[in-house]
N, C-alpha and C positions, 0 to 999 in steps of 0.2 A: 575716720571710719569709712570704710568702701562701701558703695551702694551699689544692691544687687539687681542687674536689668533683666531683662527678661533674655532666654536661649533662643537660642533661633528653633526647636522643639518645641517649646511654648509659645511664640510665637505662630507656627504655622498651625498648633490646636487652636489657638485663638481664630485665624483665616478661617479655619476649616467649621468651628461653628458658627460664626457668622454667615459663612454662604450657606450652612445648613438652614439655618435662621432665614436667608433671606429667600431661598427656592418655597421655604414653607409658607412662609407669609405671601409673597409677591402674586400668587395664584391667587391664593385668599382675598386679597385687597383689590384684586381686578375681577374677580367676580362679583365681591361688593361692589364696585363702582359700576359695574353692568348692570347687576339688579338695582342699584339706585335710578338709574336712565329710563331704566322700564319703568320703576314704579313712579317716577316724576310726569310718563308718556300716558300712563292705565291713570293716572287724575286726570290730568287734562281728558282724556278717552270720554270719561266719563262725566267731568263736565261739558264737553260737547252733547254729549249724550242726551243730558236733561234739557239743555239749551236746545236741540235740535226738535226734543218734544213738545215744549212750548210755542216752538214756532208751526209745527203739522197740527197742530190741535188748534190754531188759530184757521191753519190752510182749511180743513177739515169743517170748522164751524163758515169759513168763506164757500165752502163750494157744493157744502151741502145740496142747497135748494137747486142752485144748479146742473147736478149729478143727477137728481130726482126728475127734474124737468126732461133731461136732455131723455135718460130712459122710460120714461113715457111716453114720450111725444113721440108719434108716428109721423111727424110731418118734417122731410127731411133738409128744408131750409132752414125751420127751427131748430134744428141739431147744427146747422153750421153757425148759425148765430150763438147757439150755449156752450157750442166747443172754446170758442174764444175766453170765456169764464174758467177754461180746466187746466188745472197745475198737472193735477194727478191722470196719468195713462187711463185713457177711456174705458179699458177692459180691465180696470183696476190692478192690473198685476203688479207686480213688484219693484220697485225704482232704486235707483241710486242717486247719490251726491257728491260730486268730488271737490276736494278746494285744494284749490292747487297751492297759495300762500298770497293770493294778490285777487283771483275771483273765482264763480264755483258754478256749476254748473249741472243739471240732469245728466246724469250718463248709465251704459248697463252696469255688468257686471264685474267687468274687466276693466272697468275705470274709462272707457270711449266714448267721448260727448254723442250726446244721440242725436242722429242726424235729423234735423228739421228743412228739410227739402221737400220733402212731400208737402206738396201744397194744396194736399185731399186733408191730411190729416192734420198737418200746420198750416193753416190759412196765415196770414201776416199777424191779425190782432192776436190770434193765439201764440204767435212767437214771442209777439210786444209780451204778452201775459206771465209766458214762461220765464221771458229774460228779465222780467221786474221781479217774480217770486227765488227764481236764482239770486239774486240779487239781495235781498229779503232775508230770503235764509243766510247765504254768510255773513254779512252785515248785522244781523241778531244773535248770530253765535260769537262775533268777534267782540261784542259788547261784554261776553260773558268769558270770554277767550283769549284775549289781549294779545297775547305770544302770537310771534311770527310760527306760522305751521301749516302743515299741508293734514287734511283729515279727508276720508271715507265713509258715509252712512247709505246702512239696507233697509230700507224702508217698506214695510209690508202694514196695507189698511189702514194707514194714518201712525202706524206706529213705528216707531225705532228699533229696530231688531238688534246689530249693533254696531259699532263705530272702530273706526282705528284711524289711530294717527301719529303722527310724529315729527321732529322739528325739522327736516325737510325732507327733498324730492325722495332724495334716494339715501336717505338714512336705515340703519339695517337697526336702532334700537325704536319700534314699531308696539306702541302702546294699546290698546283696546279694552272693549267692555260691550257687553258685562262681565263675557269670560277673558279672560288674557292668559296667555302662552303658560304661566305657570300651573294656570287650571286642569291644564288639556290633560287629559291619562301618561302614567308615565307609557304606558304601551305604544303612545301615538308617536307616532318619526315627526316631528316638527323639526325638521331639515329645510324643510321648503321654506317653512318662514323665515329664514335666517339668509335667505337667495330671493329675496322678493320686497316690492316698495307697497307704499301704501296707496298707489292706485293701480297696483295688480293685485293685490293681495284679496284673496275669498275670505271673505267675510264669514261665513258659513262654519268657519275655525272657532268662531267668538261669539255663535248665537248659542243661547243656554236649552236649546232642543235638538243641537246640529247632535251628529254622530262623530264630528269630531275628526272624521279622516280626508278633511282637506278636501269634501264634494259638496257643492254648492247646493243646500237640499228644496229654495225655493231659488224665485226672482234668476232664473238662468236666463 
């Protein structure tokens, strides 16, 4: 008995659904694999996030007394003596944190270590101070944080406004909290975030009061 092979007709509709098959799916499956990066980046985000409030709510209960002191006192050798006590910017304003994947540091907005020259404002103990609570904070996040990673936190009045991070320098799958990139309006052009790292990136994208179009609305 003669067995029947396939035509070279039938053959090429076989090709031909198959790549139909695979143009269909192949999108599919790398956009899953994207949104999986993100949502693996927005936990970590976020447990940094809690991790980073445990630590200012200790800073916060450390410098109380001395925040009080330093603004009372009219005597202004006593204020260079309680400056050395202060983590937190003298005029309370808004701060940042960058961890680079190895150590972290006070910086502004734009992720640039803040200069400690001024040796009105950073006397030496007060550098010793900063560079030990630097220290502090990533060291207690990494407890809680284990992954090699580089993260960013806005920090306004003791509190964590929000975080982003991701597994390195210049990684473009860029996690955050408490809002993340999915959040944002579909009206919003989130272009920029897909051309930025996570110590240039505005934070202001992922605080849950921002407007959402990419303007830093405190801590400039």
């Amino acid at each position: 008995m003669k067995r029947k092979g396939f035509t070279l007709m039938e053959l090429i509709v076989v090709i031909a659904i198959f790549g139909i098959l695979v143009a269909v799916i192949t999108p599919a499956s790398a956009a899953y694999i994207t949104r999986s990066k993100f949502r693996v980046q927005n936990q970590k985000s976020k447990a940094i996030f809690n991790a980073a409030q445990v630590v200012l709510t200790d800073l916060e209960f450390t410098e109380r007394k001395y925040f009080t002191a330093y603004e009372t006192t009219t005597d202004s050798n006593q204020k260079i003596k309680l400056k050395k006590h202060l983590y937190t910017p003298l005029d309370h304003s808004d701060w940042f944190y960058y961890w680079d994947g190895h150590q972290g540091y006070m910086c502004d907005a734009k992720g640039n270590a803040i200069n400690m020259d001024d040796s009105t404002t950073y006397p030496d103990k007060r550098k010793t101070y900063i560079a030990e609570w630097n220290d502090r904070m990533g060291q207690s996040i990494r407890r809680i944080v284990t992954d090699e990673m580089v993260y960013k936190i806005w920090v306004h009045d003791y509190n964590v406004v929000s975080v982003a991070c991701a597994d390195k320098a210049h990684s473009r799958f860029i996690g955050a909290h408490p809002t993340t990139i999915y959040d944002l309006d579909d009206s919003v052009d989130t272009d920029p975030l897909e051309h930025t790292t996570v110590k240039d990136i505005d934070l202001s994208w992922f605080d849950l009061d921002a407007t959402n179009d990419g303007t830093l609305i405190t801590g400039t």
